[in-house]
C-alpha positions as CSV (number, residue, x, y, z in Angstrom):
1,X,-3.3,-11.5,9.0
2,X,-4.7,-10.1,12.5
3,X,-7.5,-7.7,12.2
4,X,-5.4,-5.1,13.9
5,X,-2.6,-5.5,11.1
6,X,-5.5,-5.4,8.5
7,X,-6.5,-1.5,9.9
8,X,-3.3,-0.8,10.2
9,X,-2.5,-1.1,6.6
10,X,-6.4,0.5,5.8
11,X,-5.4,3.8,7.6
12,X,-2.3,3.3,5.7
13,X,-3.7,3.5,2.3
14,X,-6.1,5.9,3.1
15,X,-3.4,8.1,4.0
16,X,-1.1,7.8,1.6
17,X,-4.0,8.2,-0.9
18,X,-4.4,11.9,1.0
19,X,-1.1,12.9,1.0
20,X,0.0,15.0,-2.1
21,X,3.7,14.6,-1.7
22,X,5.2,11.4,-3.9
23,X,7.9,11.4,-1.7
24,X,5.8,10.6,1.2
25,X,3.8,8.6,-0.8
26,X,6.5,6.0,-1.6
27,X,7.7,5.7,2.4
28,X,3.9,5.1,3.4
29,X,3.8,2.3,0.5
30,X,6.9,1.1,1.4
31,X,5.6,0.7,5.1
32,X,2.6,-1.0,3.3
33,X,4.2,-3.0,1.9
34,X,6.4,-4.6,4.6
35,X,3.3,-5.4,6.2
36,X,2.3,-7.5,3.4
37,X,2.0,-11.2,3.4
38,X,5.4,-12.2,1.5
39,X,3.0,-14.1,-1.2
40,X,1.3,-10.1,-1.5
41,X,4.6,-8.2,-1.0
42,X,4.5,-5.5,-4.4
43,X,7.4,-5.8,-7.0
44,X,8.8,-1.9,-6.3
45,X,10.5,-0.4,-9.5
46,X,13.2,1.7,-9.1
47,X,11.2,4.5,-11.0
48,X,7.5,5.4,-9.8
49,X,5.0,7.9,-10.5
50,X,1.9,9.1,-9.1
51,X,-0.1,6.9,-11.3
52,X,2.4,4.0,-10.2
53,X,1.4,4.6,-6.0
54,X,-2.3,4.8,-7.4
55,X,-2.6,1.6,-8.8
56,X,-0.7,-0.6,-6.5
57,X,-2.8,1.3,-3.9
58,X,-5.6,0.0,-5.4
59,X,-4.4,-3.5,-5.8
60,X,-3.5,-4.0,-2.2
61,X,-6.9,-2.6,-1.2
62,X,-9.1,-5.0,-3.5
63,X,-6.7,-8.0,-2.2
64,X,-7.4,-6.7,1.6
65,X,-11.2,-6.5,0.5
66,X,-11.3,-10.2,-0.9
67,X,-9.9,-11.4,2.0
68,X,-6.1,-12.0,0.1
């Protein structure tokens, strides 16, 4: 992953984590998510929550910090 795809996703999560609509929130994860290495890509359920988008938030942002 380029560094320019590695911002791209940082701004991303940063907005998402800013933006108080779930709605939103799933479309920017979904976005995320397609950017995502297939080996990183996020197992989606059908039903998600706040705390859902929180924690997988979270998980993509450790794995972008550790280098994948």
């Amino acid at each position: 992953m380029d560094s320019g795809t590695l911002y791209d996703i940082t701004n991303l999560i940063d907005m998402c984590r800013n933006e108080p609509v779930l709605d939103r929130q799933l479309k920017i994860l979904l976005v995320i998510n397609a950017m995502l290495p297939l080996t990183k890509k996020l197992h989606i359920p059908s039903f998600l929550t706040n705390d859902y988008v929180t924690r997988a938030l979270h998980e993509i942002d450790k794995a972008l910090k550790s280098g994948y």
